[in-house]
N, C-alpha and C positions, 0 to 999 in steps of 0.2 A: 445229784438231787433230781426227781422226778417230779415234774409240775403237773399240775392236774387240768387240763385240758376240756371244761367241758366242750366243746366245739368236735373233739373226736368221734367220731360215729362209732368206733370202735369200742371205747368206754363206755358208753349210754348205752348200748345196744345191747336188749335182754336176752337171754336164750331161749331158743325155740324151744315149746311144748311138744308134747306127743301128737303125734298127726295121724289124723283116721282118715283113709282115701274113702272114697266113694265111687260107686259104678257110673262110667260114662250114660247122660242125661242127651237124650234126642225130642225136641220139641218142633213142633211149624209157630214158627212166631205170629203174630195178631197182625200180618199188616192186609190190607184189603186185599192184594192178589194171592195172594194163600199159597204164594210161591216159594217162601222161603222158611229155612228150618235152620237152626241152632244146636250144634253138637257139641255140650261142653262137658268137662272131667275136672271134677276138683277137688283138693283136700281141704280139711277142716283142722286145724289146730289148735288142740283142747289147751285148756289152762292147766289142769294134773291129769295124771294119770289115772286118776280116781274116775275121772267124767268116761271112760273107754266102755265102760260095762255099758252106762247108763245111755251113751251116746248107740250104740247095737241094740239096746231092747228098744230106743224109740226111732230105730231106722225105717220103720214102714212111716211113720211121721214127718221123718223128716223128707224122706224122697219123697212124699206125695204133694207136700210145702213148698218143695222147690222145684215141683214140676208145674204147681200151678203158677209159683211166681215167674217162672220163666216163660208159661202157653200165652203169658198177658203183656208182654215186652212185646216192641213192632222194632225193626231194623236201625231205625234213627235212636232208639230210644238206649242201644248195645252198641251203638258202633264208633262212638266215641270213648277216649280213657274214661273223661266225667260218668259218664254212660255205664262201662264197666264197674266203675268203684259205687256207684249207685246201687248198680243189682249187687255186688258184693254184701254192701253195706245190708243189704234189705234182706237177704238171703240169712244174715249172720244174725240179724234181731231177732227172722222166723226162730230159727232155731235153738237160739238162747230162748224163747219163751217155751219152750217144751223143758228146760234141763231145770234139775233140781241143787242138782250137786257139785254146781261152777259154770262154765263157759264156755263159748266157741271162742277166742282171742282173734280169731285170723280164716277168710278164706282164701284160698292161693288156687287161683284157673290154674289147671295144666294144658287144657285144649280149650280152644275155643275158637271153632269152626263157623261161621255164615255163609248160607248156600244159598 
């Protein structure tokens, strides 16, 4: 007899969506010495696969979105996890308000370089 465990991570845990990469982003972050830059690579993880089209015809949108939310980040502001899940979070609102026909669910860094 199999008991239902909600406490299982493995039960609860939904399956990933279709994932659209994006081209590595190189920014100089905002801090006063103007010393330092930000090279990050990330994927997007759509809610269907419906959103793929729609997510490609608004890619000059959304790279230019998250170029600027990244040129306005200073070192402190990324260099913590809190930090990271912030610009996550903030990244993933921009670009849910461009889509018509579902969602971003999920940003996931692949790189994430400060120099």
């Amino acid at each position: 007899e199999a008991s239902e465990d909600s406490d299982d991570p493995v039960a609860t845990e939904r399956p990933l969506g279709p994932i659209q990469a994006l081209d590595t982003f190189i920014v100089n972050l905002a801090d006063k010495s103007g010393n330092r830059y930000l090279r990050i690579t990330m994927d997007l993880e759509l809610e269907k696969l419906e959103l793929e089209d729609e997510v490609k015809k608004r890619l000059p949108q959304i790279r230019d979105s998250i170029l600027m939310i990244l040129s306005t980040k200073r070192f402190e502001d990324i260099n913590s996890v809190s930090g990271k899940i912030t610009l996550r979070d903030e990244i993933q609102d921009k670009i849910n308000g461009y889509l018509a026909l579902g969602k971003i669910t999920n940003v996931y860094f692949k790189e994430f370089v400060v120099q």
